[in-house]
BALOBA-1460 file (C-alpha; in Angstrom, 3 decimals):
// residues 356
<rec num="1" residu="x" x="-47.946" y="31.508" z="-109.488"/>
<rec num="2" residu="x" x="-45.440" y="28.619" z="-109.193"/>
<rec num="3" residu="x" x="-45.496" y="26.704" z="-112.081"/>
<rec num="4" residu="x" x="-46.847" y="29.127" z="-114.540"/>
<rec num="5" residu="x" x="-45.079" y="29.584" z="-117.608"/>
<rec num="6" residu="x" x="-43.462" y="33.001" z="-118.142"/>
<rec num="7" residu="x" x="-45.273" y="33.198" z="-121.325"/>
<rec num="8" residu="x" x="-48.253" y="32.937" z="-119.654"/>
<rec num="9" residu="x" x="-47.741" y="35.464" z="-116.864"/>
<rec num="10" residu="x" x="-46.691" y="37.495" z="-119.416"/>
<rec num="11" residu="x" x="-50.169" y="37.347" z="-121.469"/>
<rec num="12" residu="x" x="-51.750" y="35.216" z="-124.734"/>
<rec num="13" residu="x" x="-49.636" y="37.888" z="-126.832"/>
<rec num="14" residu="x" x="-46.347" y="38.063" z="-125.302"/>
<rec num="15" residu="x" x="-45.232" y="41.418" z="-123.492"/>
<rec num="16" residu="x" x="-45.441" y="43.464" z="-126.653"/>
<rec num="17" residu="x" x="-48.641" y="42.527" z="-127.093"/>
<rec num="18" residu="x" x="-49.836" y="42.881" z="-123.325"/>
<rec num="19" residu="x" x="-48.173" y="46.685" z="-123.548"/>
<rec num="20" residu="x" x="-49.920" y="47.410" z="-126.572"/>
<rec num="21" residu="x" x="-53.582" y="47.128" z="-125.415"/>
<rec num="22" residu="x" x="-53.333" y="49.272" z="-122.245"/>
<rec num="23" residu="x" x="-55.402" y="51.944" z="-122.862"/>
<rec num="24" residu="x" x="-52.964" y="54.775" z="-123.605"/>
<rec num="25" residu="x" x="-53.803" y="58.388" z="-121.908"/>
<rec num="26" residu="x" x="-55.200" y="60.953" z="-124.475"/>
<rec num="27" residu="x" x="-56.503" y="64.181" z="-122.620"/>
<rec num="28" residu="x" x="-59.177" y="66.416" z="-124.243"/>
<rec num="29" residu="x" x="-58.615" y="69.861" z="-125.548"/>
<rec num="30" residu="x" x="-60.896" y="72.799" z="-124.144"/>
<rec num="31" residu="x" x="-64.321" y="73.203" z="-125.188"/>
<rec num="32" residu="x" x="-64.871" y="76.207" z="-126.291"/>
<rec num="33" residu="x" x="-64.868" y="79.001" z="-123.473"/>
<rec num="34" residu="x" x="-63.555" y="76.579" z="-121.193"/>
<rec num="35" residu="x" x="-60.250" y="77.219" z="-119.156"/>
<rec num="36" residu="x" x="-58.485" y="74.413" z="-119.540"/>
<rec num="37" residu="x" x="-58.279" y="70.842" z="-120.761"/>
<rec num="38" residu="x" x="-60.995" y="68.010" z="-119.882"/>
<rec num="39" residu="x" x="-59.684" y="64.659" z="-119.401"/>
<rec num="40" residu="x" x="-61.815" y="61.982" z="-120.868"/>
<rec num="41" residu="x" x="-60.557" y="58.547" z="-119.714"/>
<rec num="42" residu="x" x="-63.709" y="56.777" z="-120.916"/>
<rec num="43" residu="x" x="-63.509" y="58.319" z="-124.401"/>
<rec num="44" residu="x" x="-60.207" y="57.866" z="-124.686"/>
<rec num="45" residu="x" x="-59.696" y="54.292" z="-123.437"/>
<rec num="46" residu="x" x="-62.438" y="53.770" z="-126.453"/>
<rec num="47" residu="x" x="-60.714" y="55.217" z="-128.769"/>
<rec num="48" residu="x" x="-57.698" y="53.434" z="-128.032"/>
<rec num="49" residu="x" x="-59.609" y="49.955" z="-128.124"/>
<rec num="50" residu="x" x="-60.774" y="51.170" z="-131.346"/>
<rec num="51" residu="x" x="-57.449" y="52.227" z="-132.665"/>
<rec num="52" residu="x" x="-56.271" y="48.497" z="-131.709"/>
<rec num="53" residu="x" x="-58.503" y="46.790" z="-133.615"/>
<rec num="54" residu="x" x="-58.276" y="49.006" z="-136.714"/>
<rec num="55" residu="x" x="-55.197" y="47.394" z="-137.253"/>
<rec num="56" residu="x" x="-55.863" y="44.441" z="-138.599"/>
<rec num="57" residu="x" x="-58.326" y="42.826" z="-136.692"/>
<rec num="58" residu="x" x="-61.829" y="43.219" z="-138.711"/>
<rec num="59" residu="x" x="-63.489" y="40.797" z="-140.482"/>
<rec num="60" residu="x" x="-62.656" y="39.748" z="-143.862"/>
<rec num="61" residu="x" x="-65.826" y="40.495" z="-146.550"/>
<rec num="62" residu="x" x="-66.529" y="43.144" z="-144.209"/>
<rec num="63" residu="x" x="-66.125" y="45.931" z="-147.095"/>
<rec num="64" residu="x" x="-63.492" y="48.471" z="-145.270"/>
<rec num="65" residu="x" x="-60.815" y="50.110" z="-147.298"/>
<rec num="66" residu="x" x="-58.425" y="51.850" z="-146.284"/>
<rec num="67" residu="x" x="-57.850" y="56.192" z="-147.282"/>
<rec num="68" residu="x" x="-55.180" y="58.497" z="-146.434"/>
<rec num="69" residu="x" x="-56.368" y="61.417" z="-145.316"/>
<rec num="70" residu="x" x="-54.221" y="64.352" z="-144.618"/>
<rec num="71" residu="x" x="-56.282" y="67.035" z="-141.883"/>
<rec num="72" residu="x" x="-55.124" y="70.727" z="-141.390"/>
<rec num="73" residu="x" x="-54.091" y="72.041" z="-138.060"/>
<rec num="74" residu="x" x="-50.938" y="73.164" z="-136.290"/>
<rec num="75" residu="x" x="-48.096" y="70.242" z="-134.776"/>
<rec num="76" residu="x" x="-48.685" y="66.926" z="-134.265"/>
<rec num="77" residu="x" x="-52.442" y="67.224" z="-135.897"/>
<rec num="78" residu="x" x="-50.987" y="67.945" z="-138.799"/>
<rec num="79" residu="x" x="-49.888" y="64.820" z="-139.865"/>
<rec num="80" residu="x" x="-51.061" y="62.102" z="-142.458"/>
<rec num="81" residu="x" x="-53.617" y="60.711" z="-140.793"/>
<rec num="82" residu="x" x="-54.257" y="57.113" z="-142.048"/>
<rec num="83" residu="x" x="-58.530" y="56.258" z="-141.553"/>
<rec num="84" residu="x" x="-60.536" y="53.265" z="-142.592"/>
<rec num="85" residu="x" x="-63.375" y="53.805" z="-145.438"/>
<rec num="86" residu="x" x="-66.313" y="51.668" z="-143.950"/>
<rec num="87" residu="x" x="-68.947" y="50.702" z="-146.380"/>
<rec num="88" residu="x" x="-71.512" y="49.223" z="-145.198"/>
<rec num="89" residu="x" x="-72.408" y="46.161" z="-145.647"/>
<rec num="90" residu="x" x="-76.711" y="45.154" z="-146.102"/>
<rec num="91" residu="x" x="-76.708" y="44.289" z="-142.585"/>
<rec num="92" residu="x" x="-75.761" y="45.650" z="-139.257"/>
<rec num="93" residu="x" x="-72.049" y="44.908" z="-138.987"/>
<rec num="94" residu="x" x="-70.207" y="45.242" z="-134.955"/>
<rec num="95" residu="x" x="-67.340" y="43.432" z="-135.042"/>
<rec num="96" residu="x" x="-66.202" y="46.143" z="-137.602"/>
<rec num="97" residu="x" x="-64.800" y="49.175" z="-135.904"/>
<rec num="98" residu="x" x="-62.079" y="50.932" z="-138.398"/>
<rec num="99" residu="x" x="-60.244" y="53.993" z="-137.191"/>
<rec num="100" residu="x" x="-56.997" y="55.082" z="-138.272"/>
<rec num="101" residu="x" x="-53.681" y="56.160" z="-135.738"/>
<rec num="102" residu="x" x="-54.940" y="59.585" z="-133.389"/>
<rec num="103" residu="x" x="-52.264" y="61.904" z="-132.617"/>
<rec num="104" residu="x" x="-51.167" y="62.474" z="-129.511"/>
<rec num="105" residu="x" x="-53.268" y="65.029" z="-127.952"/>
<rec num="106" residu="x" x="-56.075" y="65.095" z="-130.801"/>
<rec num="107" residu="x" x="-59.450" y="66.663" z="-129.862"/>
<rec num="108" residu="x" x="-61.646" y="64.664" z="-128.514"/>
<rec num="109" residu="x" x="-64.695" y="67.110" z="-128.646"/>
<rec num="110" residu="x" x="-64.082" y="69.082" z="-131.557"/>
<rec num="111" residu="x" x="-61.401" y="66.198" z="-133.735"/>
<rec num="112" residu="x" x="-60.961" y="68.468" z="-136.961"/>
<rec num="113" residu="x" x="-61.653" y="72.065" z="-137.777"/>
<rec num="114" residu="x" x="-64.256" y="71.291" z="-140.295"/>
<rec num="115" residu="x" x="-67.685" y="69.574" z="-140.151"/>
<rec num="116" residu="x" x="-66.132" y="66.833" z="-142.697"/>
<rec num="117" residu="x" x="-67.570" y="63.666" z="-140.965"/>
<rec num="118" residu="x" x="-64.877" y="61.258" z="-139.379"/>
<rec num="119" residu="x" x="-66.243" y="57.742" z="-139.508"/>
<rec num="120" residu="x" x="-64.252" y="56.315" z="-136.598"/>
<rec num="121" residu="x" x="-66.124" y="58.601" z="-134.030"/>
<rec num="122" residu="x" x="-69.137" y="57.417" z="-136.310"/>
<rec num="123" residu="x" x="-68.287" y="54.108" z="-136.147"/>
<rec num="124" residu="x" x="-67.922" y="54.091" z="-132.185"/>
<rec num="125" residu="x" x="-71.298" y="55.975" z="-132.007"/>
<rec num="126" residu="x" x="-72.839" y="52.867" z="-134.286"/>
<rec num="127" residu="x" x="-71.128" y="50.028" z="-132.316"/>
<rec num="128" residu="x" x="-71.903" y="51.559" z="-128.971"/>
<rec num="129" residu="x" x="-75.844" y="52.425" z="-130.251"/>
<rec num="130" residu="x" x="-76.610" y="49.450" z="-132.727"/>
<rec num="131" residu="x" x="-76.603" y="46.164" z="-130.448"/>
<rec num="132" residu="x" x="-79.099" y="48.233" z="-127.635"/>
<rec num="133" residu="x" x="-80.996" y="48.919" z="-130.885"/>
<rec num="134" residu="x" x="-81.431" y="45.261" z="-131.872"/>
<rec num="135" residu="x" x="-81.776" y="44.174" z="-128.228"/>
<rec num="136" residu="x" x="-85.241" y="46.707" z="-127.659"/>
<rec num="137" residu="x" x="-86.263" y="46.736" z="-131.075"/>
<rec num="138" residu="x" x="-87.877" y="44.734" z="-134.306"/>
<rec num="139" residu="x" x="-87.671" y="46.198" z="-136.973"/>
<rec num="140" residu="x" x="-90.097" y="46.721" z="-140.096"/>
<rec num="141" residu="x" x="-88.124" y="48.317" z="-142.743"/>
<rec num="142" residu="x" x="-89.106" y="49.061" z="-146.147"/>
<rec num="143" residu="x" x="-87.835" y="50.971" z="-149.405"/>
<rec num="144" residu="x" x="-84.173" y="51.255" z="-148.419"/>
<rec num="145" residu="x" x="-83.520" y="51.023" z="-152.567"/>
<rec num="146" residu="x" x="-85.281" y="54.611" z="-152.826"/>
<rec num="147" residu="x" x="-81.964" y="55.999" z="-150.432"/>
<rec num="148" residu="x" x="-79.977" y="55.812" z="-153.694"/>
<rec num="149" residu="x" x="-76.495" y="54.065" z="-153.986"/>
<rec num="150" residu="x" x="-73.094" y="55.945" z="-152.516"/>
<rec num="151" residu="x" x="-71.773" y="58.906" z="-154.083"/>
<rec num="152" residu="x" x="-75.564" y="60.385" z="-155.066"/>
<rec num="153" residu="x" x="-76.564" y="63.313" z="-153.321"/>
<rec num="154" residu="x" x="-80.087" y="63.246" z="-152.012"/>
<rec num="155" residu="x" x="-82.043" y="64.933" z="-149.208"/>
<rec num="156" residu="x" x="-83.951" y="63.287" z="-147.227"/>
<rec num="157" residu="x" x="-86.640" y="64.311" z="-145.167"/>
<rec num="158" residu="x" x="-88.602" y="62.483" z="-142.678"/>
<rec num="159" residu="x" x="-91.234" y="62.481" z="-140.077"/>
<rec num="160" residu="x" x="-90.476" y="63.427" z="-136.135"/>
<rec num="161" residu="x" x="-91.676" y="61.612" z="-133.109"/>
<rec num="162" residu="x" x="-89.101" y="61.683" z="-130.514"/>
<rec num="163" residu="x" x="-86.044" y="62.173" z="-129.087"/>
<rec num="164" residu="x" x="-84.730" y="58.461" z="-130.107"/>
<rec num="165" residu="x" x="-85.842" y="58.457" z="-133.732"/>
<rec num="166" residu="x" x="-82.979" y="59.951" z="-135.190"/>
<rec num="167" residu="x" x="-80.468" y="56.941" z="-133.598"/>
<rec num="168" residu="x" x="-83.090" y="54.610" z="-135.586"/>
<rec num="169" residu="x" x="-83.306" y="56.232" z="-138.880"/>
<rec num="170" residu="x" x="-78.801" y="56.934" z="-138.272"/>
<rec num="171" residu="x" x="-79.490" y="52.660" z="-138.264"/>
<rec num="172" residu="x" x="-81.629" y="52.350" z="-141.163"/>
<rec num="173" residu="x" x="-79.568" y="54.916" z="-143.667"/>
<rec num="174" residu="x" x="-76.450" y="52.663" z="-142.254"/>
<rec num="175" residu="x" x="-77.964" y="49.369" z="-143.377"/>
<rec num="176" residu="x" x="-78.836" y="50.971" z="-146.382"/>
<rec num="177" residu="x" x="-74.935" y="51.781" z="-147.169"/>
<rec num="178" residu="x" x="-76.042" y="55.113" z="-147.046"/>
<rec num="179" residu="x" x="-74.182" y="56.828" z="-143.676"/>
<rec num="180" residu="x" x="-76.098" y="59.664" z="-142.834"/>
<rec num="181" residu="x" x="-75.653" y="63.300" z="-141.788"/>
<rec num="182" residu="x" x="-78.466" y="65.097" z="-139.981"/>
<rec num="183" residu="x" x="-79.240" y="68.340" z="-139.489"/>
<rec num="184" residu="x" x="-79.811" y="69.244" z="-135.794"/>
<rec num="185" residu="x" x="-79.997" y="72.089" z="-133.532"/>
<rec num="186" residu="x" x="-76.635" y="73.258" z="-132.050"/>
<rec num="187" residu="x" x="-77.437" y="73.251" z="-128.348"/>
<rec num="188" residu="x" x="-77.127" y="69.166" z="-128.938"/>
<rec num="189" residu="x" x="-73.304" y="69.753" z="-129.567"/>
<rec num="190" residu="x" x="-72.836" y="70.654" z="-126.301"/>
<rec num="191" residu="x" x="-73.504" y="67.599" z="-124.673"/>
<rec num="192" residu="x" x="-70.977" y="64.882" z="-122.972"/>
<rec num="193" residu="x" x="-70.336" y="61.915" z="-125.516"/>
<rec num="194" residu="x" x="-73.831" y="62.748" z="-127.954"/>
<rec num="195" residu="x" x="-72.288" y="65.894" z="-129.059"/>
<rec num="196" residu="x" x="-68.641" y="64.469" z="-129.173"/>
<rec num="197" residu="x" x="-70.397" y="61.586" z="-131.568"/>
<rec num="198" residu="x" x="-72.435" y="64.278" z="-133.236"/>
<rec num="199" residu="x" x="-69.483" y="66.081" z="-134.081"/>
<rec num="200" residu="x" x="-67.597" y="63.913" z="-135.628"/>
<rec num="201" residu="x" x="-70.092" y="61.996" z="-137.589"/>
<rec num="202" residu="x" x="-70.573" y="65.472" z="-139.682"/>
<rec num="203" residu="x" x="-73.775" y="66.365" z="-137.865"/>
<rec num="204" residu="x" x="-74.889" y="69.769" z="-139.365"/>
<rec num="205" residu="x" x="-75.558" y="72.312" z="-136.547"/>
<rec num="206" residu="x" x="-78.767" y="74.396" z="-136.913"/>
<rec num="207" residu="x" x="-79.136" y="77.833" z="-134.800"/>
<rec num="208" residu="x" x="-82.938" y="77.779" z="-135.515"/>
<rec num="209" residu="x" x="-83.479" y="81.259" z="-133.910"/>
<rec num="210" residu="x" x="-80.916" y="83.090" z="-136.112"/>
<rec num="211" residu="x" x="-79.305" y="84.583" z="-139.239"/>
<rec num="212" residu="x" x="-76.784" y="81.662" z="-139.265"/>
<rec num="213" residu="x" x="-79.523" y="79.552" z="-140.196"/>
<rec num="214" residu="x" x="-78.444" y="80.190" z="-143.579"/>
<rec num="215" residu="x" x="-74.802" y="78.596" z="-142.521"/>
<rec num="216" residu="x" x="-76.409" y="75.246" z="-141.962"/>
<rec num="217" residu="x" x="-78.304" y="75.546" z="-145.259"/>
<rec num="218" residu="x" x="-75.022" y="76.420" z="-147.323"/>
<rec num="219" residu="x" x="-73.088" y="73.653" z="-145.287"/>
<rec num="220" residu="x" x="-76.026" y="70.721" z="-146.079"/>
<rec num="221" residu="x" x="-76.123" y="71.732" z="-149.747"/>
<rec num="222" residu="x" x="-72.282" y="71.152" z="-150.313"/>
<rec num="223" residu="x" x="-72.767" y="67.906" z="-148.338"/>
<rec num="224" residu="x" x="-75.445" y="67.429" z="-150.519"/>
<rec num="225" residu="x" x="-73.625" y="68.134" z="-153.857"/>
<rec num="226" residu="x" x="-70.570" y="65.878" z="-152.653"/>
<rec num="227" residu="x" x="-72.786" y="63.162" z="-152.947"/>
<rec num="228" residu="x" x="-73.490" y="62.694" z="-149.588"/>
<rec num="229" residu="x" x="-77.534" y="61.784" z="-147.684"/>
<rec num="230" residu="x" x="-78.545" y="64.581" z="-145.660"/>
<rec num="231" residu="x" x="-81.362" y="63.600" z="-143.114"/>
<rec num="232" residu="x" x="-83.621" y="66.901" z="-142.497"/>
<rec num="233" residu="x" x="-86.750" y="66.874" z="-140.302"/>
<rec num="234" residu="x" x="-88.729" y="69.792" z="-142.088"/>
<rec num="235" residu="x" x="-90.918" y="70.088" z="-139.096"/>
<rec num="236" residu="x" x="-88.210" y="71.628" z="-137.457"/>
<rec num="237" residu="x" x="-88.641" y="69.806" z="-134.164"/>
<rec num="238" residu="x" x="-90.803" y="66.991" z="-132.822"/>
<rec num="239" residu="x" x="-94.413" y="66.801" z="-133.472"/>
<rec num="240" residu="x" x="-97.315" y="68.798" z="-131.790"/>
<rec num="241" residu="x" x="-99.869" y="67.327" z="-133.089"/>
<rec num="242" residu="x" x="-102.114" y="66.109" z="-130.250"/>
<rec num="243" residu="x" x="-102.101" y="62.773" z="-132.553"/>
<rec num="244" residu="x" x="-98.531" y="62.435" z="-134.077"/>
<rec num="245" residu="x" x="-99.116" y="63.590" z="-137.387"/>
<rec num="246" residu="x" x="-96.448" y="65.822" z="-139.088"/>
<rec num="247" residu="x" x="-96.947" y="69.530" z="-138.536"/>
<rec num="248" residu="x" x="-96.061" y="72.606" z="-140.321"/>
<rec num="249" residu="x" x="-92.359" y="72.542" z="-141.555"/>
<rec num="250" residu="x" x="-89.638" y="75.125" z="-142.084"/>
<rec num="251" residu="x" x="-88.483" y="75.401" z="-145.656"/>
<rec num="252" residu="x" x="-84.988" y="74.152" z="-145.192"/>
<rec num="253" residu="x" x="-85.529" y="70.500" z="-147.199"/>
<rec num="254" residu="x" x="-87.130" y="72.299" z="-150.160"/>
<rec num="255" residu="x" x="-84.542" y="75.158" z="-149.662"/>
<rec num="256" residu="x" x="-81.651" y="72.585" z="-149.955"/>
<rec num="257" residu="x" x="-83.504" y="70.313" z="-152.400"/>
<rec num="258" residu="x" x="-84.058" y="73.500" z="-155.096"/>
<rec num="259" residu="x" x="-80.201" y="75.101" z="-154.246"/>
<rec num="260" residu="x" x="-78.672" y="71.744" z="-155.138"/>
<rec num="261" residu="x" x="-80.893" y="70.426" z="-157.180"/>
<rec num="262" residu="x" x="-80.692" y="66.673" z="-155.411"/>
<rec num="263" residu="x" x="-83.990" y="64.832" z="-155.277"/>
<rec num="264" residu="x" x="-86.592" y="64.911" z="-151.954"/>
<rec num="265" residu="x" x="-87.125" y="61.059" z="-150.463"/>
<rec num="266" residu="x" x="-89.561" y="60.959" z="-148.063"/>
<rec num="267" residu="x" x="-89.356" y="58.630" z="-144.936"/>
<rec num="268" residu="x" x="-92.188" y="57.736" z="-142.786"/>
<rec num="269" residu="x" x="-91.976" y="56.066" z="-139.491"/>
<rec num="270" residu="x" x="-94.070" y="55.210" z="-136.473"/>
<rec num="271" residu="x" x="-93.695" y="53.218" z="-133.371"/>
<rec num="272" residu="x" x="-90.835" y="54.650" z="-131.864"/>
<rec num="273" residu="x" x="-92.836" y="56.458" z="-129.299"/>
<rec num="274" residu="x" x="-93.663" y="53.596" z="-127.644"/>
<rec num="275" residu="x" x="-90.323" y="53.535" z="-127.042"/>
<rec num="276" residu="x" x="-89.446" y="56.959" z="-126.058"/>
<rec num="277" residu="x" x="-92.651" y="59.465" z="-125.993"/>
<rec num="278" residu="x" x="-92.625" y="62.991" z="-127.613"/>
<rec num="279" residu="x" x="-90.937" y="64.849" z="-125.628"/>
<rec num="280" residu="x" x="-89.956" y="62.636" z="-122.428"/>
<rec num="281" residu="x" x="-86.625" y="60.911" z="-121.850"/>
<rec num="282" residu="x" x="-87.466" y="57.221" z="-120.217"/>
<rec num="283" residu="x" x="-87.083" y="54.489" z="-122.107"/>
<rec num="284" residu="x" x="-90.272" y="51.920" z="-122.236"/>
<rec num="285" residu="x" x="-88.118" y="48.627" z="-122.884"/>
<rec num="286" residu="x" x="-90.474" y="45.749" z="-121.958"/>
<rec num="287" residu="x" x="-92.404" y="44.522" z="-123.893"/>
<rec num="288" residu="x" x="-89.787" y="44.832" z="-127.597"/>
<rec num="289" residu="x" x="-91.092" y="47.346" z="-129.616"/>
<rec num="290" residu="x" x="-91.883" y="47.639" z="-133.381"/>
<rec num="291" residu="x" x="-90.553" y="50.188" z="-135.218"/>
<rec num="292" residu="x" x="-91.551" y="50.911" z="-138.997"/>
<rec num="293" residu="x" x="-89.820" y="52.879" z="-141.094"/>
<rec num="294" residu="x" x="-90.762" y="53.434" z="-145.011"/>
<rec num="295" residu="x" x="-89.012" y="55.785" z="-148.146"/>
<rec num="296" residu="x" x="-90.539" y="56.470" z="-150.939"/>
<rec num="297" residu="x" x="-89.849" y="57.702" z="-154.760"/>
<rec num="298" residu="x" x="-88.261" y="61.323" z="-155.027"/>
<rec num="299" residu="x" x="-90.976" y="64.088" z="-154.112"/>
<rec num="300" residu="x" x="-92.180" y="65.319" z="-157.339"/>
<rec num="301" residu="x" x="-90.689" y="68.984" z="-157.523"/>
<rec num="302" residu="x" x="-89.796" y="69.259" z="-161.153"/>
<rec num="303" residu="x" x="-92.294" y="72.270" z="-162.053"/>
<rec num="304" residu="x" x="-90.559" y="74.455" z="-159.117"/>
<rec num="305" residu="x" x="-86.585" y="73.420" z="-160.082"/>
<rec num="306" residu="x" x="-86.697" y="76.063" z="-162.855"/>
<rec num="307" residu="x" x="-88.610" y="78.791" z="-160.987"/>
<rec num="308" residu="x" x="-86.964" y="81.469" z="-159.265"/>
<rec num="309" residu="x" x="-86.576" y="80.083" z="-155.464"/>
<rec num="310" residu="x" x="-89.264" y="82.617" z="-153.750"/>
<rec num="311" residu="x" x="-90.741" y="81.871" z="-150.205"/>
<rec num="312" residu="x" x="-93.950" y="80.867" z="-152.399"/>
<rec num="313" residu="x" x="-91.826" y="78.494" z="-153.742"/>
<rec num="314" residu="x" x="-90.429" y="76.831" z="-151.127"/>
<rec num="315" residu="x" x="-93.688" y="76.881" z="-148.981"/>
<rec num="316" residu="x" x="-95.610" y="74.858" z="-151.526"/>
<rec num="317" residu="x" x="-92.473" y="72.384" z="-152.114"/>
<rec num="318" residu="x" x="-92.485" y="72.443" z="-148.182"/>
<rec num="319" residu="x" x="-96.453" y="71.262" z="-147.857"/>
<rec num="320" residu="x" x="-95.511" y="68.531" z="-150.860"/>
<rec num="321" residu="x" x="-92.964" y="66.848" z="-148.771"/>
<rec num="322" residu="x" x="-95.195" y="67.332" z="-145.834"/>
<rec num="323" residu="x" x="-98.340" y="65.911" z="-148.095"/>
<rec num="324" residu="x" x="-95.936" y="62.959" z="-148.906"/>
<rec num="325" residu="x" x="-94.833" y="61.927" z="-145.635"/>
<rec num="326" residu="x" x="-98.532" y="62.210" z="-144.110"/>
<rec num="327" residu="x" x="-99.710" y="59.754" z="-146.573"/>
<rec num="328" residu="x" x="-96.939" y="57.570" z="-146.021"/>
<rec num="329" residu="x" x="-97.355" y="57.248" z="-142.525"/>
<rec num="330" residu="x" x="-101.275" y="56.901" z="-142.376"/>
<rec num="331" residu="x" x="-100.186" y="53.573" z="-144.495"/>
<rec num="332" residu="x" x="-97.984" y="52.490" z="-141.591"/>
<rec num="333" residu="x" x="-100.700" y="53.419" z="-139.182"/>
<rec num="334" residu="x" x="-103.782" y="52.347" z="-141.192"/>
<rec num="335" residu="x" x="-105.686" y="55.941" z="-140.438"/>
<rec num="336" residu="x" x="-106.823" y="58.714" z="-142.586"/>
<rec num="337" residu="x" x="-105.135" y="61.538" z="-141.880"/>
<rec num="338" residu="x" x="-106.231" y="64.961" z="-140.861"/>
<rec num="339" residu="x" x="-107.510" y="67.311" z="-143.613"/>
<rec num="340" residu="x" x="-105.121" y="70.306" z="-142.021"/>
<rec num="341" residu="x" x="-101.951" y="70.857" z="-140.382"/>
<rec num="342" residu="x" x="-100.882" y="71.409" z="-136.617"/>
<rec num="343" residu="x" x="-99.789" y="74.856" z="-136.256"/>
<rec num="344" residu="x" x="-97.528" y="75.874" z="-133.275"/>
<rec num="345" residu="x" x="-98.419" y="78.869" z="-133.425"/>
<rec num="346" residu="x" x="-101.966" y="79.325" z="-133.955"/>
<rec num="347" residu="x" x="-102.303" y="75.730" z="-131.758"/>
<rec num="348" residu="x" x="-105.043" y="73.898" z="-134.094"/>
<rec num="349" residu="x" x="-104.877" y="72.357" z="-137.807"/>
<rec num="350" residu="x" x="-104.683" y="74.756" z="-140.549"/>
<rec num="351" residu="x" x="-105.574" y="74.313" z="-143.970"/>
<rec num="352" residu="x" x="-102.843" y="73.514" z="-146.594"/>
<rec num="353" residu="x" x="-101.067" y="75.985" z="-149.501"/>
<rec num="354" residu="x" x="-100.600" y="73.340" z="-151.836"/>
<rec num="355" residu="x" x="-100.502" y="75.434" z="-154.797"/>
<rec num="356" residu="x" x="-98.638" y="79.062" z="-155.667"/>
């Protein structure tokens, strides 16, 4: 317009600056068994919004240091990659999205070969999730200190409701300082954006129905061992217990628990069905919901850390965390609960092998 400055047609920053925070093009390798490569403007406009702001603009006190990290692959993904630590701080933090540089042409589904967690897709799946989170939710949260400080390996098993509990207890291991990596069956890596988020946030896959069960096992125990929280449902999958209560579990928590020898904290939650039911995918957003979520003290398992690991073994340190989180969350509900256990397969309550 006539009149205007040529700074200001030019933009607050000058034309460097204007250039700068286009979003740049960065295309998406194949998927696996794909044909060819799958553009992903939204992702990538994102990213580059995220890579912006990395440099420089994130709030002082904020915690974030800064790590060079050098990744394997062939050309330009083999360079030094330079990434932002985030620790986090006792509250939610948003304005704080670190990610270091992306190479040109860098995976967007798959961004390393390994299953090491990279926080800036973590940190885009936190900033994109968390302010929803606070906007549908209060939140009752208690015995965050049991979680452990960074750099101690624990497991830490918990309770299953629905298909949205695991973004809520991702949000209460975050506040915690303690990022999280789940365990989680693999057909969720296939999906637009969750399993891209999944992915690189370290996510553990599980193929529940085969051999390579034992992958996922091996894989959370070295996470474990590194010092890291690993989030396991023992259940397996959500709840059928015509009234919520935990069912029988697969032996995967006290597997990983015994192998590494990393202490069992048990989380309890409830009230996140009201949110999103067992099962179903709406959202009930009106009225705000409530959503409780307790850990306790370690899982006492010290009599079966020097035993030979047996399937005895692990069932009984299976029903303990199970026994644990039960009585934990008929506190949050103010019931009794059952005497027995849902089975799946026999489709009633079961009594319980608490002992060898």
């Amino acid at each position: 317009m006539p009149g205007r400055s040529t700074t200001a047609r030019q933009g607050r920053h000058g034309p460097a600056r204007s250039q700068e925070l286009r979003p740049r093009p960065l295309r998406s390798l194949p998927r696996p068994g794909s044909t060819r490569p799958r553009p992903s403007p939204a992702l990538a406009t994102a990213f580059e919004r995220n890579r912006i702001l990395s440099r420089g603009n994130v709030r002082a006190g904020s915690g974030i240091s800064s790590a060079t990290r050098r990744t394997q692959g062939n050309g330009a993904r083999g360079q030094e990659l330079v990434s932002r630590v985030l620790r986090w701080p006792s509250g939610p933090t948003f304005n704080a999205m670190p990610s270091g540089p992306y190479p040109s042409g860098a995976n967007m589904v798959y961004p390393f070969p390994s299953q090491e967690p990279t926080l800036s897709y973590y940190n885009l799946g936190c900033a994109m999730v968390w302010p929803n989170l606070m906007l549908w939710t209060k939140r009752d949260w208690r015995g965050q200190q049991f979680l452990g400080n960074p750099g101690e390996g624990v497991v830490v098993a918990a309770n299953h409701l629905s298909w949205f509990d695991p973004l809520l207890l991702l949000h209460y291991s975050n506040d915690a300082n303690r990022p999280a990596r789940f365990l989680a069956k693999d057909s969720l890596f296939n999906l637009p954006m969750l399993g891209t988020v999944m992915t690189g946030a370290g996510a553990i896959p599980v193929k529940r129905t085969s051999a390579d069960a034992a992958a996922a096992v091996e894989s959370a125990v070295a996470a474990v061992e590194a010092g890291e929280a690993v989030w396991v449902y023992p259940e397996g999958t959500i709840t059928r217990d015509p009234d919520l209560w935990p069912m029988t579990g697969k032996t995967g928590a006290a597997r990983i628990a015994l192998e590494s020898g990393a202490p069992v904290i048990p989380v309890a939650h409830w009230g996140v069905q009201e949110l999103m039911g067992p099962y179903k995918v709406e959202l009930n957003l009106i009225p705000r919901k409530t959503i409780h979520v307790e850990a306790g003290p370690p899982v006492n398992l010290d009599d079966l850390r020097d035993r030979p690991i047996t399937e005895a073994i692990l069932q009984v340190a299976t029903n303990r965390i199970l026994d644990t989180i039960t009585n934990m969350e008929a506190e949050l509900r103010g019931e009794d609960p059952p005497k027995g256990r849902w089975s799946m397969k026999e489709k009633e309550r079961v009594p319980i092998k608490r002992s060898l």
